[in-house]
PAMARTI-54705 format. One line per 5 residues: number of its first residue (from 1); for each residue x, y, z of N, C-alpha, C, CB. Coordinates in steps of 0.2 Angstrom, whole numbers, plus 2048, in hexadecimal, padded with zeros to 3 digits. Glycine has a CB too. Example, Ala and Ser with C-alpha at 12.3 -4.5 7.8 and 13.67 -1.06 7.14 Angstrom:
2
1> 842 7E4 827 83E 7EA 827 842 7F0 827 839 7EA 82D; 840 7F5 823 844 7FB 824 840 800 827 846 7FD 81D
//
This chain:
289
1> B12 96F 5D0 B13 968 5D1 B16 967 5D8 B17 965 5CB; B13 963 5DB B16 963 5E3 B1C 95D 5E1 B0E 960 5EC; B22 95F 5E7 B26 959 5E8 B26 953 5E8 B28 95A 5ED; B20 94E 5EB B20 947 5E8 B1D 946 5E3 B1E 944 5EC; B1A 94A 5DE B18 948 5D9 B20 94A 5D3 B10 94D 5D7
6> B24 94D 5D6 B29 94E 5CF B2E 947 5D2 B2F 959 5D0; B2E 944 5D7 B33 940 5D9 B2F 939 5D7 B37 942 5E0; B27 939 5D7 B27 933 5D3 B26 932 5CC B22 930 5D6; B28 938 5CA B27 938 5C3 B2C 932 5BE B2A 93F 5C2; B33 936 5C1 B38 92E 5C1 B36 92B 5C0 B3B 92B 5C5
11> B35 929 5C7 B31 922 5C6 B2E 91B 5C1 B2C 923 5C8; B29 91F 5C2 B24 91E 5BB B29 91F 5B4 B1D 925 5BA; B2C 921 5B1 B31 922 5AF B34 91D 5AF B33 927 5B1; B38 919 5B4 B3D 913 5B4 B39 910 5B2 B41 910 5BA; B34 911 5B6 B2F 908 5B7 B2B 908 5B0 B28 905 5BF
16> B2A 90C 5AD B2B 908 5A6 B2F 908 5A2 B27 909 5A3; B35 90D 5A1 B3A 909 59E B3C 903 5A1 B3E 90D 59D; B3B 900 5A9 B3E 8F9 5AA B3A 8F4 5A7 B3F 8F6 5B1; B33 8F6 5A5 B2E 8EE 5A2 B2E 8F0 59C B27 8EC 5A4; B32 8F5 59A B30 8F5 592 B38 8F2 58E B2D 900 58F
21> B3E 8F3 594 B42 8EC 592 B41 8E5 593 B46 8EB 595; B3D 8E6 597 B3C 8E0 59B B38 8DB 594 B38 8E2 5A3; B32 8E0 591 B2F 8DD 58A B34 8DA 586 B2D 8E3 587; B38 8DF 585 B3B 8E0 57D B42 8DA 582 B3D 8EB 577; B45 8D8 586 B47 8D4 588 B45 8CD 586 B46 8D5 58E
26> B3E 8CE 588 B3A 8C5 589 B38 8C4 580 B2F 8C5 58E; B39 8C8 57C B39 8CB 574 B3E 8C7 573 B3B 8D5 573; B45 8CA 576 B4A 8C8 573 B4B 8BF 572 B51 8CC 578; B4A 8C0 57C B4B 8B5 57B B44 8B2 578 B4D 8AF 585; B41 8B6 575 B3B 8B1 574 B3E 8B0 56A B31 8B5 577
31> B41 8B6 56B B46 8B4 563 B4A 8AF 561 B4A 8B7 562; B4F 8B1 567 B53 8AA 568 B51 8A4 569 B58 8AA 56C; B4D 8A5 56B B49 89B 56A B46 89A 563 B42 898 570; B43 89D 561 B3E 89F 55C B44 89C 555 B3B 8A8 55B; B4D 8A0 557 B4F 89F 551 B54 898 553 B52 8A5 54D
36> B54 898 559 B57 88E 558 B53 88A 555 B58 889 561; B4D 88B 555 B46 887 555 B47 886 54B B3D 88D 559; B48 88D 54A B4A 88F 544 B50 88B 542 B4B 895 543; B55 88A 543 B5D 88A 540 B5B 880 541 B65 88E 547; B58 87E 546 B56 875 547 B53 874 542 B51 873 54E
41> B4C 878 540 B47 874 537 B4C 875 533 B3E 87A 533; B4F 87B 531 B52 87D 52A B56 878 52A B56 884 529; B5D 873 530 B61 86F 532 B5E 868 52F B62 870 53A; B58 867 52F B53 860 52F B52 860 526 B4A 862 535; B51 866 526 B4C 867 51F B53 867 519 B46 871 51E
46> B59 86B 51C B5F 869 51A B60 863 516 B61 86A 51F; B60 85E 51E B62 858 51A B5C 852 516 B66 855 51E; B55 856 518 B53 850 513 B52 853 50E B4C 84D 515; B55 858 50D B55 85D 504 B5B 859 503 B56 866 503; B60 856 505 B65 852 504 B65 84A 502 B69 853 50A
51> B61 848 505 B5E 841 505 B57 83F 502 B5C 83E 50D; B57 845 4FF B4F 844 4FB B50 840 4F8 B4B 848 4F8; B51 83C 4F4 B50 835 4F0 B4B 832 4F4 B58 830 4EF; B4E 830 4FA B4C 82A 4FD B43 82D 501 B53 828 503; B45 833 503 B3F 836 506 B3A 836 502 B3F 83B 508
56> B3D 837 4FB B36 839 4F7 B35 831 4F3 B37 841 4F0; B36 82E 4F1 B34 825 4F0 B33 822 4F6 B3B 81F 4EE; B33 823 4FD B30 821 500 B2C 821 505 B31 820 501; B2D 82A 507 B27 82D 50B B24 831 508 B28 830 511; B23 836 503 B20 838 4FF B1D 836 4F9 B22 83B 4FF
61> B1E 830 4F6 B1A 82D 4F3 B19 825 4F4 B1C 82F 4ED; B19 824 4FB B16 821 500 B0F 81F 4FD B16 825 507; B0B 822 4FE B04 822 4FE B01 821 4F6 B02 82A 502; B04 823 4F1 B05 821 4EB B06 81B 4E9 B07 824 4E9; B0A 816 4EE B0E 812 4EB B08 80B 4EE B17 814 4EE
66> B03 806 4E9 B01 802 4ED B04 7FD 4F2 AFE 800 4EC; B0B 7FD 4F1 B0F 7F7 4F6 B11 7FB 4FD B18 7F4 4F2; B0C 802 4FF B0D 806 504 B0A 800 508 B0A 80C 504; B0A 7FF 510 B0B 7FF 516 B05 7FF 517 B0F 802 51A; B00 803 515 AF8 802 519 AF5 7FE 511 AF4 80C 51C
71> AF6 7FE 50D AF1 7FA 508 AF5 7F5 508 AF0 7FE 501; AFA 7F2 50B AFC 7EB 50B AF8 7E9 512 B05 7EB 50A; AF8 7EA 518 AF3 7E9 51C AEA 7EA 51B AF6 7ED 521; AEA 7EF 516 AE3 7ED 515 AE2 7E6 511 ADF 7F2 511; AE6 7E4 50C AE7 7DD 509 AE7 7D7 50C AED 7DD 506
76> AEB 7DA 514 AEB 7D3 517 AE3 7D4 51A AF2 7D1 51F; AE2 7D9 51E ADB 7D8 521 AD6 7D4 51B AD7 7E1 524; AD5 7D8 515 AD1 7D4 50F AD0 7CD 50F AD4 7D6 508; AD7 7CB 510 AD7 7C4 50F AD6 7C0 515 ADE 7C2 50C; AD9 7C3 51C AD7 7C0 522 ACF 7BE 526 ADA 7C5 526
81> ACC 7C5 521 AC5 7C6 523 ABF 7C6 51F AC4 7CC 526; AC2 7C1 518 ABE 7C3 513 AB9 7C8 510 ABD 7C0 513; ABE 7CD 510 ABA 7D3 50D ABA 7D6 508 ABB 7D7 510; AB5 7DA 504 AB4 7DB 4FC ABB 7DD 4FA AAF 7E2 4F9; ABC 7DA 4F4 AC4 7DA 4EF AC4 7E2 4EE AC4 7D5 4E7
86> ABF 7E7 4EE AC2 7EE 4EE AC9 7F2 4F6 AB9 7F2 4EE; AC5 7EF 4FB AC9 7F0 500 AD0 7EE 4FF AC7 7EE 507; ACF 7E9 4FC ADA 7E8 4FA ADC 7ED 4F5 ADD 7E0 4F5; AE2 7F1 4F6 AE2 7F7 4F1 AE8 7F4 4EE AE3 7FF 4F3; AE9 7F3 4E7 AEF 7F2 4E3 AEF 7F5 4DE AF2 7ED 4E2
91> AEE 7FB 4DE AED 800 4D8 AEB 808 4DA AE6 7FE 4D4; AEF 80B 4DA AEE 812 4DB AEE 817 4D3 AF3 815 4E0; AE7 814 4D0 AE6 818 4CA AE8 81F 4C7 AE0 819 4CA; AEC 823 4C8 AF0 829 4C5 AF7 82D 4C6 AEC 82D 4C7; AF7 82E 4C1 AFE 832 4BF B01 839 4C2 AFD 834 4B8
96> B06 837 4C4 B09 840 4C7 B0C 843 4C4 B0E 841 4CB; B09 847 4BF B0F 84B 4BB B11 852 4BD B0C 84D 4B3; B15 858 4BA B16 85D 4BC B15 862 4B6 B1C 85C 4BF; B12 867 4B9 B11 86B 4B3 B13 873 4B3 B09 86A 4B0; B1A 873 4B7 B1C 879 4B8 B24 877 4B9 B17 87D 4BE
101> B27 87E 4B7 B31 87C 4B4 B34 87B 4BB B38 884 4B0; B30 87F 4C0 B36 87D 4C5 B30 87A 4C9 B3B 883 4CA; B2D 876 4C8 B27 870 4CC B2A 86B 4D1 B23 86B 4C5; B2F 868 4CF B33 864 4D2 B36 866 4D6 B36 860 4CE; B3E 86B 4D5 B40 86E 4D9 B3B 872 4E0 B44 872 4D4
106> B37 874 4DD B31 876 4E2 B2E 870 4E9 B2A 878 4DD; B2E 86B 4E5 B2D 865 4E9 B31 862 4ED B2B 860 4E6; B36 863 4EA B3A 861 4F1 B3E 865 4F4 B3E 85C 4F0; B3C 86B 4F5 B3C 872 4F9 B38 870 4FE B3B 878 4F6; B31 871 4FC B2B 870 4FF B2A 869 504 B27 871 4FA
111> B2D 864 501 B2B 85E 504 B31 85D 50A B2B 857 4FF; B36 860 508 B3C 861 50E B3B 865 513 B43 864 50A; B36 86A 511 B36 870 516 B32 86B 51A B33 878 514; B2C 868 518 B24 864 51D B2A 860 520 B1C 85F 517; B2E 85B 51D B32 856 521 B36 85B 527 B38 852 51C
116> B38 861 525 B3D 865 52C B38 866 533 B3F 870 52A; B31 869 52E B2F 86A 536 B2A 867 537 B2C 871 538; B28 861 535 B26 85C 53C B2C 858 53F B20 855 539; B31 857 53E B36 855 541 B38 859 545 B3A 853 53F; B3B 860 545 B3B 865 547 B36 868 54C B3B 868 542
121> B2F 865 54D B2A 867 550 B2B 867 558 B25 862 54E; B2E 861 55A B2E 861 561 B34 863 564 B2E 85A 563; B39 866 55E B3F 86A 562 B3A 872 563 B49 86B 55C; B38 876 55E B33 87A 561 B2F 87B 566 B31 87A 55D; B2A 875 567 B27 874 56F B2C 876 574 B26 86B 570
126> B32 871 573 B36 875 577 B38 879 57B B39 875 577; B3B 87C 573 B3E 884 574 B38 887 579 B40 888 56C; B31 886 574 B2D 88D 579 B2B 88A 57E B25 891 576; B2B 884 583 B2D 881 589 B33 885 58C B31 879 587; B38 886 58B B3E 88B 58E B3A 892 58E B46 88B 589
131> B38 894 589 B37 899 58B B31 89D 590 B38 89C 584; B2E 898 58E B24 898 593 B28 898 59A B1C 88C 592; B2E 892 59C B2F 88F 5A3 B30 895 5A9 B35 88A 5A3; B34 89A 5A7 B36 89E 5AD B30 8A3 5B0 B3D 8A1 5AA; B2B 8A4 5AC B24 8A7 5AE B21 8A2 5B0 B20 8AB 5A8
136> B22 89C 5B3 B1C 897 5B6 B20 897 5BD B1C 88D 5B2; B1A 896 5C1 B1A 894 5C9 B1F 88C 5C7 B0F 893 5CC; B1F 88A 5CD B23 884 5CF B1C 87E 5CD B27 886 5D9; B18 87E 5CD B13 87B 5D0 B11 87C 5C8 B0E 87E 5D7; B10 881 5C4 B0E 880 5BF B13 87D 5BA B0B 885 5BD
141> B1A 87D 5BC B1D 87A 5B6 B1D 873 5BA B25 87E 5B3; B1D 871 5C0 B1A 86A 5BE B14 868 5BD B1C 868 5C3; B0F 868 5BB B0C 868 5BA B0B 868 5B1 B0A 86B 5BF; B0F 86C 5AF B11 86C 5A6 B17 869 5A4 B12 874 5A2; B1A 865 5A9 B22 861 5A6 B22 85D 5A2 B25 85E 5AB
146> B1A 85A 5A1 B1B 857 59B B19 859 597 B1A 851 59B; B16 85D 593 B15 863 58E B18 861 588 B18 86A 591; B20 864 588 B22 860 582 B21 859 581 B28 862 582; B25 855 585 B21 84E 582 B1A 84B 580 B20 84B 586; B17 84E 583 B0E 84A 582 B0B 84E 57C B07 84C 589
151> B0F 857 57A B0D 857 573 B10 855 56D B0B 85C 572; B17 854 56F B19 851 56B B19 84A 569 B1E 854 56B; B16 847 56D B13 83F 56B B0F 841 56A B13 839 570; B09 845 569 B03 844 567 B03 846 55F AFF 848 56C; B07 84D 560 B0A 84F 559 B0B 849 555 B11 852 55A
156> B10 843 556 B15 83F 552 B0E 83A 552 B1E 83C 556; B08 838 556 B06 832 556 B01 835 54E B03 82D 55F; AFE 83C 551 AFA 83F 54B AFE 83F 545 AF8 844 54C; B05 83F 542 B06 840 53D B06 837 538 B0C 844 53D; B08 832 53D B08 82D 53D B01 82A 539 B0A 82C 543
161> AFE 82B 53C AF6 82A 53D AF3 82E 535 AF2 830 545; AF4 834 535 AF4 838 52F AF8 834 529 AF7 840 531; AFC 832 52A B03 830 523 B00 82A 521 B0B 82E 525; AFE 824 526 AFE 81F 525 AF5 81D 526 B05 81C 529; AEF 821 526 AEC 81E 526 AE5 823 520 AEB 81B 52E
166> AE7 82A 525 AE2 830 521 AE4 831 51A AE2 837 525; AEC 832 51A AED 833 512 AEC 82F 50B AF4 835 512; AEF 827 510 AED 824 509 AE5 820 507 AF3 81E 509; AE0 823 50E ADA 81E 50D AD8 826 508 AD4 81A 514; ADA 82C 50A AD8 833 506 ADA 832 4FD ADE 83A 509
171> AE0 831 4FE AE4 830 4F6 AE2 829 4F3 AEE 82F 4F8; AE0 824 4F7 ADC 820 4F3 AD6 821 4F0 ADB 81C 4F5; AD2 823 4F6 ACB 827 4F2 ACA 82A 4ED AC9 829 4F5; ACF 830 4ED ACE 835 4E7 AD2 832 4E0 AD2 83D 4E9; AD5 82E 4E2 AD8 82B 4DA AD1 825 4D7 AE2 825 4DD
176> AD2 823 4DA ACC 81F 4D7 AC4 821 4D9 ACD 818 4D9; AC1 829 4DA ABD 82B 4D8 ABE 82F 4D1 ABC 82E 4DC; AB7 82C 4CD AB7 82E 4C6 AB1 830 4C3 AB8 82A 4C4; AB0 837 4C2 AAA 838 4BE AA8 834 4B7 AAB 83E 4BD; AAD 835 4B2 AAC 834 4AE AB2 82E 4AB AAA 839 4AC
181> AB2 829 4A7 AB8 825 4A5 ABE 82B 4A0 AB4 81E 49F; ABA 830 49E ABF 836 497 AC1 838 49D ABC 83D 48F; AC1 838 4A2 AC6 83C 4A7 ACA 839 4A9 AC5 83F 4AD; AD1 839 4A6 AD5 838 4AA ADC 83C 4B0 AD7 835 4A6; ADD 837 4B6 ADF 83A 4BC AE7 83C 4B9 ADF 834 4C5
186> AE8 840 4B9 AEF 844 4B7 AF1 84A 4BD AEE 849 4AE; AF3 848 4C0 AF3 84E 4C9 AF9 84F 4C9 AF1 84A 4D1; AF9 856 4CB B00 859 4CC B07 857 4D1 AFE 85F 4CD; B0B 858 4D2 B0E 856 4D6 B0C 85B 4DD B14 855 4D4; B0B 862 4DC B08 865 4E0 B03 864 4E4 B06 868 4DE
191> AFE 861 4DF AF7 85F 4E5 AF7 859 4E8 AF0 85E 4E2; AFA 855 4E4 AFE 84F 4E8 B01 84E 4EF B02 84D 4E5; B07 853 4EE B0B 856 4F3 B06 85A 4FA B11 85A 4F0; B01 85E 4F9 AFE 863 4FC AF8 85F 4FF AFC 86A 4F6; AF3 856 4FB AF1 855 4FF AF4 851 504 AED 855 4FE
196> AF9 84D 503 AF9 849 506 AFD 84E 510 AFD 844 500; B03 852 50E B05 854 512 AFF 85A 517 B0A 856 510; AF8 85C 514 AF4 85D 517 AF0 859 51B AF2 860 515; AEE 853 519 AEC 850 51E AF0 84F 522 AE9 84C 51E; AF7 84A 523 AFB 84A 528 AFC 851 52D B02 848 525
201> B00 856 52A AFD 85A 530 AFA 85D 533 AFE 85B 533; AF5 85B 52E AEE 85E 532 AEB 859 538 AE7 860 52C; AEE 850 536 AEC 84E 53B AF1 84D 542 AEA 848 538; AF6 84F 540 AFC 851 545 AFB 857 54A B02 853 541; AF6 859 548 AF4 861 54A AEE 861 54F AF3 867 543
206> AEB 85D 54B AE2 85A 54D AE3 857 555 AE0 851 548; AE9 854 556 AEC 84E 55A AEE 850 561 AF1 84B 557; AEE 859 55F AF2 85C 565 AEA 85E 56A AF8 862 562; AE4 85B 568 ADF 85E 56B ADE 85D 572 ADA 85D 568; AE3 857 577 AE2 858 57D AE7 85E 581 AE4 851 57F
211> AEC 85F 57C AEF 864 57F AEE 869 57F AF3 865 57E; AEA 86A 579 AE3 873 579 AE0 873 57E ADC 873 573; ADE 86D 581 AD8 86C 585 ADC 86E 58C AD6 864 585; AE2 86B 58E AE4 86C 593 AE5 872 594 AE9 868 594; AE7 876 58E AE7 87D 590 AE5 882 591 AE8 87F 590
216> ADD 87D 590 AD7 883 591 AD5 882 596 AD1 885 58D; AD5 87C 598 AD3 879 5A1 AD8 87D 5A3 AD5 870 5A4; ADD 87E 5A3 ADF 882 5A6 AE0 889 5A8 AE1 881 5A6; ADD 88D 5A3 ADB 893 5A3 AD2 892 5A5 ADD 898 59B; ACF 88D 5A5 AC9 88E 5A9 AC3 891 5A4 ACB 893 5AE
221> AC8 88D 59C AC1 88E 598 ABD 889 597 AC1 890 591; ABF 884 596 ABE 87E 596 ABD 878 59C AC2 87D 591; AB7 876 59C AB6 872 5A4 AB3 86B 59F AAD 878 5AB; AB5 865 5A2 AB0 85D 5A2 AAB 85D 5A0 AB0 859 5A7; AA6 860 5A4 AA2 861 5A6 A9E 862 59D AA3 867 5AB
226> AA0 86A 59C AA2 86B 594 AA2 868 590 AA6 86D 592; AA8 862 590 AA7 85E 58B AA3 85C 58B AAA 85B 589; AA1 855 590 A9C 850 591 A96 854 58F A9C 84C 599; A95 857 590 A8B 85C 58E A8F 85C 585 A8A 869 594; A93 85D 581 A94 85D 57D A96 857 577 A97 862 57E
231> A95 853 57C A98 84F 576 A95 84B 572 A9C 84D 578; A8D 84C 573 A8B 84B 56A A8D 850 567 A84 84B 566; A8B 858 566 A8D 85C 561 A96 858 55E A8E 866 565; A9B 857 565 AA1 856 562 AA3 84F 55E AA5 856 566; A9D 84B 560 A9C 845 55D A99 847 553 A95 840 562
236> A95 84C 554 A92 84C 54D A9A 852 549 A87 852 54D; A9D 855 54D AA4 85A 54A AA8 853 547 AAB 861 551; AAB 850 54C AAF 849 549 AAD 846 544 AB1 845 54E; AA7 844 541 AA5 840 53C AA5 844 537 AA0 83E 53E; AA4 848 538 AA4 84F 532 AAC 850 52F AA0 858 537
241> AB2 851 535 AB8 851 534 AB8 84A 52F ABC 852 53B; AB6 844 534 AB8 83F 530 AB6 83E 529 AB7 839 534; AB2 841 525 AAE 840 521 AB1 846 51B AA6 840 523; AB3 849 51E AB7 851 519 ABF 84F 518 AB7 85A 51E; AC2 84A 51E AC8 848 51F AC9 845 519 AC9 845 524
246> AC5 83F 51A AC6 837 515 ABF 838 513 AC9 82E 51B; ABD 83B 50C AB9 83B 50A AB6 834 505 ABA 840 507; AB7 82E 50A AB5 826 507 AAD 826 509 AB9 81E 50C; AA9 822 504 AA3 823 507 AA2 81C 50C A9D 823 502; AA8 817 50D AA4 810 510 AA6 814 519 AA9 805 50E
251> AA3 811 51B AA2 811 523 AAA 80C 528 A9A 80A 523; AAC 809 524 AB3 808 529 AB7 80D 529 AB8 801 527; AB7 811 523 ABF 815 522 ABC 81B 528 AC1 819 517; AB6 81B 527 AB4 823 52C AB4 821 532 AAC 827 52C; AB1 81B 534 AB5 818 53B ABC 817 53C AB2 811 53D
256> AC0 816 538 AC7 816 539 ACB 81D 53B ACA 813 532; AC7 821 537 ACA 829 538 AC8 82D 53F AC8 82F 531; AC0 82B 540 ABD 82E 546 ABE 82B 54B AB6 82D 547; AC1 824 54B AC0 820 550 AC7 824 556 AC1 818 54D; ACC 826 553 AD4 82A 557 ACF 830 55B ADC 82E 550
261> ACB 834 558 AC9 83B 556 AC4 83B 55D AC5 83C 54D; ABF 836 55F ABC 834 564 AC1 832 56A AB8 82F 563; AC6 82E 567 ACB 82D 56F ACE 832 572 AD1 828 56F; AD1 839 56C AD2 83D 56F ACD 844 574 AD6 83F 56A; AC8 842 572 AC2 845 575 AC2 844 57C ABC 843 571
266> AC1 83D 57D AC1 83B 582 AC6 83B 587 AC0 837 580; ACB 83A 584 AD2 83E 588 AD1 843 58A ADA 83E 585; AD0 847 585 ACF 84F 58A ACB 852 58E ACE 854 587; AC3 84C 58C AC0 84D 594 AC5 84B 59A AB9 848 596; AC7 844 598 ACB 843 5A0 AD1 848 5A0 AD0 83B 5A0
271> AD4 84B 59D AD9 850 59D AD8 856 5A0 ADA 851 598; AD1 85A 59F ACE 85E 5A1 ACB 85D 5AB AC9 85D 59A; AC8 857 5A8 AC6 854 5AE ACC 855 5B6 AC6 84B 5AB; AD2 853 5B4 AD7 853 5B8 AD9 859 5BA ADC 850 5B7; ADA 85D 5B4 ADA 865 5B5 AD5 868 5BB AD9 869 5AE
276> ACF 868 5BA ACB 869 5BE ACB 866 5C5 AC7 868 5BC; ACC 862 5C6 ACE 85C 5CD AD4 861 5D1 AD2 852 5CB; AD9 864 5CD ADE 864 5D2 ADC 86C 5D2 AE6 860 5CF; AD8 86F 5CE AD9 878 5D0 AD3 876 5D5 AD7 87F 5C8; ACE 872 5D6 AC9 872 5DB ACC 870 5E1 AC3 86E 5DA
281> AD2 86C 5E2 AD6 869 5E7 AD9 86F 5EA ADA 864 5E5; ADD 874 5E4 AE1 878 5E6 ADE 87E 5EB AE4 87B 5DF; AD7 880 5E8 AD2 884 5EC ACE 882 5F2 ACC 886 5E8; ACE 87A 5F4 ACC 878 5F9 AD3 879 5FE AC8 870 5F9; ADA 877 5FD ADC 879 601 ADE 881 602 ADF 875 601
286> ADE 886 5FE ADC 88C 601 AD8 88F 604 ADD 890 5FE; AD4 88E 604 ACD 88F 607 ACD 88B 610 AC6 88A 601; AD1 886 60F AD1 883 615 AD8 885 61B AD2 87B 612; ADC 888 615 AE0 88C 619 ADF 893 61A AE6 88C 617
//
């Protein structure tokens, strides 16, 4: 072994023990955010496990309850626009029983934990915000400074959307679907609890599809172009969502649920769109320098 092969042995030697700290470093604080992010839901879920009375009379059995907020406005539309006396809902035909010993106690574990982390949601954004930031160019964290904000309003406008329009036109439908009259609706508090909080955030999650978008425009998977060529196939995926979502057979409720589901489509061409404008900008002026 000649002389400069033993002295860059080292070397090679430091330099990867310096990036294999350097790893288990970026390891460490991606922890520490991970467990503030942690110690903030548990803090939330904390106290609506404290206040549950009130949560569970009135946001969790919201949608059960027909003096809810969206079936009192379908009432006024009924009457404003004279429309069939089915579209006024003042009846939500079934019973919530429970049919397991710690059933209850379970529910409001479960419903506390779903209240922690969609409240909890946008301190997370955060945290991994701090931790994404110090690996960005100057130019790329402006360009993502509003990141946490836009998904975390998209976040909140989808759960909103989900709570107050998908869950209860969902939960009204399946209560008053009826094969037969000897069947009666006796539903657990489980499946009750399990669908209602899956559509919310699933439509909270649905909602974040401009920011998906932005960040494949920006890795350069995703181009305008793309969508616009695509968007019947994505016109025939949203109807299909809207129709698995809110399984009503009339035609307003599927327009009501499609109708957000297309505007976000469209945002993301323009979203997409701008992404591409400014990396073609960016390459005209290198090229020019």
């Amino acid at each position: 072994m000649s002389e400069e092969q033993a002295n860059s042995k080292p070397k090679k030697v430091r330099a990867n023990l310096e990036e294999e700290m350097s790893f288990f470093g970026h390891l460490a604080s991606l922890r520490m955010h991970l467990v503030r992010s942690a110690l903030v839901i548990v803090s939330v879920t904390a106290l609506a496990f404290i206040y549950y009375d009130v949560i569970f009379n009135q946001i969790v059995m919201g949608p059960k309850n027909p003096s809810f907020w969206t079936y009192r406005m379908m009432c006024v539309l009924a009457d404003k626009f004279s429309l069939e006396a089915d579209f006024c809902i003042k009846e939500i035909p079934f019973n919530i029983i429970n049919t397991e010993m710690a059933g209850q106690f379970t529910l409001q574990m479960n419903s506390s934990l779903i209240i922690g982390i969609v409240l909890g949601f946008p301190y997370l954004l955060w945290e991994l915000w701090r931790f994404v930031k110090p690996a960005l160019h100057e130019n790329e964290r402006k360009s993502a400074s509003g990141f946490v904000f836009y998904a975390s309003l998209l976040f909140v406008l989808g759960i909103l959307f989900g709570y107050y329009i998908i869950a209860p036109l969902s939960v009204n439908f399946l209560a008053n679907y009826t094969v037969s009259a000897y069947i009666v609706n006796n539903i657990t508090i489980d499946s009750y609890l399990s669908t209602v909080a899956t559509l919310t955030l699933g439509t909270g999650i649905i909602f974040e599809l401009p920011i998906v978008i932005y960040i494949l425009s920006k890795l350069g998977v995703m181009t305008p172009q793309f969508m616009r060529n695509s968007r019947r196939y994505a016109t025939v995926i949203i109807l299909i969502i809207a129709a698995i979502v809110t399984p009503t057979p009339d035609l307003f409720t599927m327009f009501t649920v499609s109708l957000p589901l297309f505007l976000l489509y469209e945002i993301s061409i323009i979203v997409s769109g701008k992404v591409e404008k400014k990396r073609k900008q960016k390459e005209l002026e290198f090229y020019q320098n």
